[in-house]
LOKOLLO-191563 format. One record per residue (C-alpha): residue number from 1; x, y, z. Coordinates in steps of 0.5 Angstrom, whole numbers. Layout:
! LOKOLLO-191563
(NUM, (X, Y, Z));
...
//
This chain:
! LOKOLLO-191563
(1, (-41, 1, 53));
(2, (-46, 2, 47));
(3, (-40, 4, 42));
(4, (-36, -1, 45));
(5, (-41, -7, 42));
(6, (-42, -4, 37));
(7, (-35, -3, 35));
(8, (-34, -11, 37));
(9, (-40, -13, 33));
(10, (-37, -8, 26));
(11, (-30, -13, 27));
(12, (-33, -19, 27));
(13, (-38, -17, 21));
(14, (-31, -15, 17));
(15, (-28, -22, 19));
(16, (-35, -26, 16));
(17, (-33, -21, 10));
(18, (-26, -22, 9));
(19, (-28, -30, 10));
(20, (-33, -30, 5));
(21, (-29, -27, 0));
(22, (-23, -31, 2));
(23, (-26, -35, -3));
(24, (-28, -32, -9));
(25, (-24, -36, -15));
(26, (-19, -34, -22));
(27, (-24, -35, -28));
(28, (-19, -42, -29));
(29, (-15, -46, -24));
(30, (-7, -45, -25));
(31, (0, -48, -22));
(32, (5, -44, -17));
(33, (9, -49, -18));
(34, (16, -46, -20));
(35, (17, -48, -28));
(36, (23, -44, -33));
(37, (20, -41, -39));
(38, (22, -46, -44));
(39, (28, -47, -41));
(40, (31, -40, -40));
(41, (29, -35, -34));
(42, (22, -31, -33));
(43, (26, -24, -33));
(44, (22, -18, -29));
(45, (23, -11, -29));
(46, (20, -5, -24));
(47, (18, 1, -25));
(48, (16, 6, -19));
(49, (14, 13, -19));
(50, (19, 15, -14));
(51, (21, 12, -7));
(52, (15, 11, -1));
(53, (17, 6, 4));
(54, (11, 2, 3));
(55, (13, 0, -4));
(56, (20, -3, -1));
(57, (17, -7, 5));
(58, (12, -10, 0));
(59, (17, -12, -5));
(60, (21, -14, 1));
(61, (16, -19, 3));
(62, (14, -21, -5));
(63, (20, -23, -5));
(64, (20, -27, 2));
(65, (13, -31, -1));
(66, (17, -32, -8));
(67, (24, -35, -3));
(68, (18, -39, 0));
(69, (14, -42, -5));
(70, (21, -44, -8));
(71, (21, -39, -14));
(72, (28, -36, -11));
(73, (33, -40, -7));
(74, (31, -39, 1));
(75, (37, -33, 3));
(76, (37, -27, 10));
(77, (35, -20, 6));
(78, (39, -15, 7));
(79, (37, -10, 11));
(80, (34, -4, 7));
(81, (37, 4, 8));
(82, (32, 9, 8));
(83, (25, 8, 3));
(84, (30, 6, -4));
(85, (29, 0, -7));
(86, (34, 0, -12));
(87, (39, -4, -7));
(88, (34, -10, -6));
(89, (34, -10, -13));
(90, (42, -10, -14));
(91, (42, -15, -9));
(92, (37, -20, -13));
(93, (40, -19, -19));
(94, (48, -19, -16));
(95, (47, -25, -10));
(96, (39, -28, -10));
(97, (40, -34, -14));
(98, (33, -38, -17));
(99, (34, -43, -22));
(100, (28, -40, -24));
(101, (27, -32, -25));
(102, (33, -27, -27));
(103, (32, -19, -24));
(104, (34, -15, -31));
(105, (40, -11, -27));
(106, (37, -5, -32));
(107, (31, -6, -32));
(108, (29, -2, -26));
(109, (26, 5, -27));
(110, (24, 11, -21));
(111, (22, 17, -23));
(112, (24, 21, -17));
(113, (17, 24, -16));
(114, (18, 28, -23));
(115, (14, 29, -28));
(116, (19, 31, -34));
(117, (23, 25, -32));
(118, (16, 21, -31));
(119, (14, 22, -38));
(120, (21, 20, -41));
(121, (22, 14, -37));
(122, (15, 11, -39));
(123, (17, 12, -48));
(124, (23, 8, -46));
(125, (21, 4, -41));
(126, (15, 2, -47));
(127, (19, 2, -53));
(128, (23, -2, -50));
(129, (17, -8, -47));
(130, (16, -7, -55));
(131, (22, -7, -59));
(132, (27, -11, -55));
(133, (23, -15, -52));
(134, (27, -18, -46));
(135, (22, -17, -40));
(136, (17, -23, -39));
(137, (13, -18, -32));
(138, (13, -12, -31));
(139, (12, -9, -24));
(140, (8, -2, -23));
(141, (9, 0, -16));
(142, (4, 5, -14));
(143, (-1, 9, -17));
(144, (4, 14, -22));
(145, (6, 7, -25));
(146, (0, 3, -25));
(147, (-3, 9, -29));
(148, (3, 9, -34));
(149, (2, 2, -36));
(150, (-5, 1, -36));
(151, (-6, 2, -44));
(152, (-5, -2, -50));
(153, (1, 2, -52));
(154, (4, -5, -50));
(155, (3, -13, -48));
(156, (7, -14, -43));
(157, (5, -18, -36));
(158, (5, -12, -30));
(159, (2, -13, -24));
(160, (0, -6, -21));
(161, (2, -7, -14));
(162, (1, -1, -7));
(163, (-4, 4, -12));
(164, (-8, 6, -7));
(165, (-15, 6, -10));
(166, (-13, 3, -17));
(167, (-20, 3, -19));
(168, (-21, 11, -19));
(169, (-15, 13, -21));
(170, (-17, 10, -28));
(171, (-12, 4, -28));
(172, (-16, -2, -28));
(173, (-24, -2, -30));
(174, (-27, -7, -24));
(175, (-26, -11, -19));
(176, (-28, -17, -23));
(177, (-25, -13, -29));
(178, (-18, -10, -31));
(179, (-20, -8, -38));
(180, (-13, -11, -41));
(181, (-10, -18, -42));
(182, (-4, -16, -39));
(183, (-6, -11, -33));
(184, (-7, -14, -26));
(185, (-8, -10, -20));
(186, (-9, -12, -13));
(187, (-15, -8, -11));
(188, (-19, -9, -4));
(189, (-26, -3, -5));
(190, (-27, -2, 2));
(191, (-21, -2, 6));
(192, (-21, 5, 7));
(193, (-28, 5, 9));
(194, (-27, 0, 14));
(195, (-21, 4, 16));
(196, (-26, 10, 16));
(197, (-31, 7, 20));
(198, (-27, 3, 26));
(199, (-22, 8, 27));
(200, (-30, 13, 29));
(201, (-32, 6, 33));
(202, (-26, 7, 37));
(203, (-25, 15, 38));
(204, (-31, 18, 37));
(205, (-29, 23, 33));
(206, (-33, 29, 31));
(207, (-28, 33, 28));
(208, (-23, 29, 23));
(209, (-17, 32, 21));
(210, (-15, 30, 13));
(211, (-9, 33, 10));
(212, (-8, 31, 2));
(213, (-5, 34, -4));
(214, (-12, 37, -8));
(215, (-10, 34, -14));
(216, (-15, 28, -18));
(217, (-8, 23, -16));
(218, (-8, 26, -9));
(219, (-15, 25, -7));
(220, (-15, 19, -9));
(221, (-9, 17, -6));
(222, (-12, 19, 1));
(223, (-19, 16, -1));
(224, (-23, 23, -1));
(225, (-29, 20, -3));
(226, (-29, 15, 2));
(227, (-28, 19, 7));
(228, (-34, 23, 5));
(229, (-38, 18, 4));
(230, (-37, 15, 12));
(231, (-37, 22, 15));
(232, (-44, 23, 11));
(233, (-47, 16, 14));
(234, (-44, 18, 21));
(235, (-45, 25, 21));
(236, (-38, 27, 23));
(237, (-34, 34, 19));
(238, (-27, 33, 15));
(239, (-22, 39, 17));
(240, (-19, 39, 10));
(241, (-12, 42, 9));
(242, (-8, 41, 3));
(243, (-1, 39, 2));
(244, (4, 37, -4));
(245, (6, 30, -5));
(246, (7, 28, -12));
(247, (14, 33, -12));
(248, (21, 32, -14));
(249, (23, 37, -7));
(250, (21, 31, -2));
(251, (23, 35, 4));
(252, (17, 41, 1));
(253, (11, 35, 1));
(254, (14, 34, 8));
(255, (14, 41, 10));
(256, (8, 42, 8));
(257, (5, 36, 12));
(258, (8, 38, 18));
(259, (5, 46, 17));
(260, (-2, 42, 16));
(261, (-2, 38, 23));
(262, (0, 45, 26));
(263, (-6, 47, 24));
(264, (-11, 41, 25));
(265, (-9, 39, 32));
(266, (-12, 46, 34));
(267, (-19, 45, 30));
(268, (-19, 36, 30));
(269, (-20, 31, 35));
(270, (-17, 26, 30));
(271, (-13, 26, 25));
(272, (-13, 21, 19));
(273, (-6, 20, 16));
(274, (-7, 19, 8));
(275, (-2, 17, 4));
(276, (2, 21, 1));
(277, (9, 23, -1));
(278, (11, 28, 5));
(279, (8, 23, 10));
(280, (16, 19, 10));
(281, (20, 16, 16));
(282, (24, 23, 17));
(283, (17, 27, 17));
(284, (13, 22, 22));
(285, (18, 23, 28));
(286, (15, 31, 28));
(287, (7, 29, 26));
(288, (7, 24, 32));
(289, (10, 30, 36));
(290, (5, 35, 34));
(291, (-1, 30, 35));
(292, (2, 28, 41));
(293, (3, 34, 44));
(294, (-4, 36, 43));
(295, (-7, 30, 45));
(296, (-11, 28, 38));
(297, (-11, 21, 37));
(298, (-8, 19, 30));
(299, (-10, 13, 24));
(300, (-5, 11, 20));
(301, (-8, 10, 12));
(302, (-2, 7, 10));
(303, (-2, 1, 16));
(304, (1, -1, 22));
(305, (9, 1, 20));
(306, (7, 8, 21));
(307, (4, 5, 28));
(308, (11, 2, 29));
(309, (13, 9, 29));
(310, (7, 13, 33));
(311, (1, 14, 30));
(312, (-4, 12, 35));
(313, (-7, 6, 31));
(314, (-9, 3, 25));
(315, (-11, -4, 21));
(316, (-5, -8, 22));
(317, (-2, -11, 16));
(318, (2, -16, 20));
(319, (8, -13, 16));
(320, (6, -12, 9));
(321, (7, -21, 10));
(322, (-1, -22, 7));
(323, (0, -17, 1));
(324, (7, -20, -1));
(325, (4, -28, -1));
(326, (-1, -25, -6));
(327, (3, -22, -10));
(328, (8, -28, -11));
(329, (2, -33, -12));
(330, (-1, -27, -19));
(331, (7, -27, -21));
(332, (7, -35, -21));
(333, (0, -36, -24));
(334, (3, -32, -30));
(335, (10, -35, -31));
(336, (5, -42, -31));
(337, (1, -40, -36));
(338, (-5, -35, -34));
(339, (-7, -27, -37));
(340, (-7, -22, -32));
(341, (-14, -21, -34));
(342, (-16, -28, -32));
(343, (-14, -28, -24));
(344, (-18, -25, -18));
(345, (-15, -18, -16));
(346, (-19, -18, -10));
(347, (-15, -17, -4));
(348, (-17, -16, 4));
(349, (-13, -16, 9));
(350, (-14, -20, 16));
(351, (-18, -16, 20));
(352, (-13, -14, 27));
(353, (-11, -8, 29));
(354, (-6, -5, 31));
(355, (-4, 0, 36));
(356, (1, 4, 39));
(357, (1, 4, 47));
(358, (6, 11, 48));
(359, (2, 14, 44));
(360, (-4, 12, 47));
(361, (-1, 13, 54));
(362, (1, 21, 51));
(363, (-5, 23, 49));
(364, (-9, 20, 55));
(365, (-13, 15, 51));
(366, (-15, 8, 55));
(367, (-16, 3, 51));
(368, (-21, -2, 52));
(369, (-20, -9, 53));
(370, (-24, -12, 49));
(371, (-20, -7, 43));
(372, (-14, -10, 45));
(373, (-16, -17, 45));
(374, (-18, -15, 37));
(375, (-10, -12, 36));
(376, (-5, -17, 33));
(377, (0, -12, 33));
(378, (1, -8, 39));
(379, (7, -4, 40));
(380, (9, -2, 47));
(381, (13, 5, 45));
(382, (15, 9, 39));
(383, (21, 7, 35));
(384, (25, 10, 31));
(385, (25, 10, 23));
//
């Protein structure tokens, strides 16, 4: 009962939080209406590390924000296959109409995780923004991307979108402060501890299982600082096993995670699943198998997809809806006049839970009523990716 109240009370301290900051303010007042650019199309570009679902749902659902605030004309989006996002893009740039915006139909950049191809891309990615000249926005999904754009070597508008800690991977200087005019990056500093400490409040753990890649890229992905710092405060020990991620052999990073579960389930009573390149929607069916079959409960990093799925619980992110508004509303404000550099990067997600019952039900864990009051997404068995 004791850590059932506590739990509450942590929840509702996050909600006065996401409250309170709800209301901190870019450093000028800008539109969002839609406006031409002196009469032509805004022309946006993407640029991506290599293919991760999250970086799809999330340009889904700031695609959707954009039909809504009247930027692209409202249409169904295509169901997308697997975890590209170059068909979504070919489908803006061939069927979405927008009196508005253009989707250059070469100007989207994946590197496929690889570095000789990574480094290639960029040179041509820049000398383009600064030679041609033909791109107004610039989208940077995920870390490799933010990372590779974040400099002075051009001053072009992008947006880092889906970097998991941007701060500590050196893309942006401070929450109040990206460092460049022309970089902006969504940053939320404490989501990982807040994940961190609800998911101790629900389980309880003493032993919590990570596994990442031991890279300066990998333990920022996973939040490996954040993770220790709670786990001092709370007094609980990281089982650490090392993976590969960041791999052009997507299916080594994938069987890498799975030998991982192997191991933890055998030493953990929770797993944490950080993101990661092997962490996929061919990999997850088998990590939810292995932690299942254990009975060692599961938080998802990523949110509430991968519970969907089968990890047991996380923060739900009511399908990336939240994070693609905000998204949409920084790429309206720039095409209205603003520097990247004068909007708030400051993004805290609402704070519901989201949990998985099958899961809960195979590893013989009963959550509490009060627990799923406080779900906003709850799943009632595990789908298939």
């Amino acid at each position: 009962m004791k850590r059932l109240i506590k739990f509450i009370f942590l929840f509702t301290l996050f909600s006065l939080v996401v409250h309170i900051t709800a209301f901190a303010l870019d450093k000028k007042e800008f539109s969002t209406s839609p406006k031409t650019n002196d009469g032509k199309k805004w022309r946006i570009g993407y640029y991506e590390g290599g293919e991760y679902i999250d970086y799809q749902k999330i340009f889904t659902e700031t695609i959707r924000a954009m039909m809504k605030m009247g930027w692209i004309e409202t249409a169904e989006i295509p169901l997308q296959k697997g975890e590209q996002t170059k068909e979504l893009w070919d489908w803006l740039e061939t069927q979405a109409k927008s009196n508005y915006i253009q989707f250059l139909k070469d100007a989207h950049y994946s590197v496929n995780w690889d570095e000789k191809l990574r480094k290639k891309t960029v040179s041509e990615i820049i000398n383009r923004l600064n030679q041609k000249k033909d791109v107004n926005l610039m989208i940077a999904m995920g870390t490799w991307a933010g990372q590779d754009l974040a400099n002075n070597y051009h001053n072009t508008p992008t947006i880092v979108c889906s970097a998991s800690d941007p701060i500590a991977s050196g893309i942006i200087k401070s929450v109040e402060d990206s460092g460049f005019d022309h970089i902006h990056a969504s940053v939320d500093p404490y989501r990982y501890e807040r994940q961190i400490r609800v998911y101790h409040d629900i389980i309880g753990f003493k032993n919590l299982g990570v596994a990442y890649e031991d890279t300066v890229s990998g333990r920022s992905y996973a939040a490996v600082d954040k993770i220790e710092k709670v786990a001092k405060e709370l007094g609980f020990n990281i089982i650490r096993c090392f993976t590969k991620s960041d791999v052009a052999d997507k299916e080594m990073a994938e069987e890498s995670v799975i030998a991982c579960f192997h191991e933890l389930v055998k030493k953990v009573d929770a797993v944490y699943v950080t993101l990661q390149g092997g962490v996929s929607l061919k990999s997850i069916p088998k990590l939810v198998e292995i932690a299942n079959s254990h009975g060692v409960p599961t938080f998802s990093q990523s949110g509430s997809e991968e519970v969907r799925y089968g990890f047991l619980v996380s923060l739900s992110q009511a399908g990336f809806k939240y994070i693609g508004e905000f998204h949409a509303k920084t790429f309206a404000k720039i095409f209205n006049g603003a520097k990247p550099r004068q909007l708030d990067q400051l993004f805290e997600e609402p704070p519901k839970i989201a949990i998985n019952i099958e899961t809960a039900v195979a590893i013989g864990f009963d959550p509490p009523v009060q627990i799923l009051g406080a779900a906003d997404e709850i799943y009632s068995e595990i789908k298939s990716p």
